[in-house]
C-alpha positions in Angstrom: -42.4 -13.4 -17.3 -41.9 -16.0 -14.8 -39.1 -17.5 -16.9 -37.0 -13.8 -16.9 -36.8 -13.4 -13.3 -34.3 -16.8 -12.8 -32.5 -15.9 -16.0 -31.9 -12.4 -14.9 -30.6 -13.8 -11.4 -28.9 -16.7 -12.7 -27.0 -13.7 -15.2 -26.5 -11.4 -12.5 -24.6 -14.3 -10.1 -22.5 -15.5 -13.1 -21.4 -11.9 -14.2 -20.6 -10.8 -10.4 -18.3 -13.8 -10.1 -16.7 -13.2 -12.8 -15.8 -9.6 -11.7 -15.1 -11.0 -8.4 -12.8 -13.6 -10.3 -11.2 -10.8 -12.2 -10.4 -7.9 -9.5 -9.0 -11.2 -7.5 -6.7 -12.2 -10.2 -5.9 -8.3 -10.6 -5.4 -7.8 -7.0 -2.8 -11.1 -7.1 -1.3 -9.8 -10.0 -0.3 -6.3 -8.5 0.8 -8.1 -5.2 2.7 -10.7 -7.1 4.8 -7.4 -8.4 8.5 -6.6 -7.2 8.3 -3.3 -5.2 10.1 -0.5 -7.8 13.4 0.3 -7.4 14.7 3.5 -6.1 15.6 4.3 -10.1 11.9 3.1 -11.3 10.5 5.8 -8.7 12.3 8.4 -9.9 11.6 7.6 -13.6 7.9 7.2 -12.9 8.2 10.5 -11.2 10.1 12.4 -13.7 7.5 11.0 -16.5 4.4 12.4 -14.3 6.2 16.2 -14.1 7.2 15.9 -17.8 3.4 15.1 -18.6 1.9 17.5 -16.3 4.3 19.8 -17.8 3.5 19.5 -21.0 0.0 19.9 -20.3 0.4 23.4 -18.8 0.0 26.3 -20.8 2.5 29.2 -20.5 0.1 31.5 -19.2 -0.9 29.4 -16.0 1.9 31.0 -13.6 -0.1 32.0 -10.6 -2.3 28.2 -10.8 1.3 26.4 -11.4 2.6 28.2 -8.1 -0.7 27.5 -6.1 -0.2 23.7 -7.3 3.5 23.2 -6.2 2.1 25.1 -3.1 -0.5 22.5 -2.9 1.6 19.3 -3.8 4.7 20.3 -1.1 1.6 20.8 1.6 0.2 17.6 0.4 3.9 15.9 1.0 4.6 17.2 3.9 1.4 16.2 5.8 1.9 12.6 4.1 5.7 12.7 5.2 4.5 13.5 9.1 2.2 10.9 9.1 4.3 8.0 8.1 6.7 9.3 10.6 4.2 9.0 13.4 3.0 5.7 12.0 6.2 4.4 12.0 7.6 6.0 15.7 3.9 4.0 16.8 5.1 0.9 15.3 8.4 0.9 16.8 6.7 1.4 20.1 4.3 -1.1 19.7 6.8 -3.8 18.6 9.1 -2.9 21.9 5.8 -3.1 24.0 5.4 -6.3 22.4 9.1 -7.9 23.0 8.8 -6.3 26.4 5.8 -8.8 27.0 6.6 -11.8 25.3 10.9 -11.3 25.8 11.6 -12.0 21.9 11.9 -10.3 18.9 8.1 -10.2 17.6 8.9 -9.8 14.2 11.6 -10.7 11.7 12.1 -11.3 8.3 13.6 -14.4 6.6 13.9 -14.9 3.0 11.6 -11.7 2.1 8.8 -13.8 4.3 7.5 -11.8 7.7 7.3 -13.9 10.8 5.2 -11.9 13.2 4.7 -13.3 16.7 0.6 -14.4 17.7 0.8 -11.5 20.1 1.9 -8.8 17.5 -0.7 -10.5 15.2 -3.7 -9.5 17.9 -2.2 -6.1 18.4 -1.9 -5.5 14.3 -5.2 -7.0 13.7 -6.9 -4.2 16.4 -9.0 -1.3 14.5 -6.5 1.6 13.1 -3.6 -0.7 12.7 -4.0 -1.5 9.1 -1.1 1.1 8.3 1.3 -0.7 11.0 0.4 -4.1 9.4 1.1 -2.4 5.7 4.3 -0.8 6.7 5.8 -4.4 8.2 4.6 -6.5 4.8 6.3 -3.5 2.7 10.0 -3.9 5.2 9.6 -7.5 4.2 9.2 -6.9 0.4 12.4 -4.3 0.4 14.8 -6.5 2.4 16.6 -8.6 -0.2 16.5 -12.1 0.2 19.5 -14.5 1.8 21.7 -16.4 -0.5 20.1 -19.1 -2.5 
């Protein structure tokens, strides 16, 4: 009995590392991925309605309208709040070159450079978004000539 106990916690630390170990590496993977192109969206997208399609019967009319209904609500309300995410961002990176009199973010060979005193404003609770929208501008802006 006294034997089991270190075995089982010697068991549970190895397994959680290597879960840890493998989310990171899945995490890094994903990351590691080039952003889709505009085409690759629109293929993934047309796949999804073909599937979802496919998987309708014919008599489900009044559920298919309610989803579409649904899915355009669901669109628009994303579609307003990336709007006001960005128009906050633009605001706060003027505020920002306001106070320090320089550009407080650019982008140079698909790396960000953000300024120490963006960095303390992006790192304040409910930024997460603004800090997610600046590291995806960096990933879409195509890199210099090499």
């Amino acid at each position: 009995m006294l034997i089991d106990v270190p075995i089982f916690v010697v068991g549970f630390a190895l397994g959680g590392l290597f879960v840890f170990r493998g989310m990171r590496t899945a995490i890094k993977r994903e990351l590691s991925k080039p952003p889709l192109s505009e085409e690759e969206q629109d293929e993934r997208a047309r796949q999804l309605v073909a599937k979802a399609r496919s998987e309708m019967s014919p008599n489900d009319d009044k559920r298919t309208t309610e989803g579409i209904d649904a899915a355009r609500t669901l669109i628009e309300s994303i579609e307003a709040r990336a709007t006001a995410e960005g128009n906050r961002l633009w605001r706060m990176l003027g505020e920002v070159k306001d106070r320090i009199g320089e550009a407080p973010f650019c982008i140079v060979d698909g790396q960000a450079l953000v300024h120490p005193e963006l960095q303390r404003e992006l790192s304040k609770p409910g930024n997460e978004a603004l800090s997610e929208m600046l590291v995806s501008m960096a990933r879409r802006r195509p890199k210099g000539p090499e």
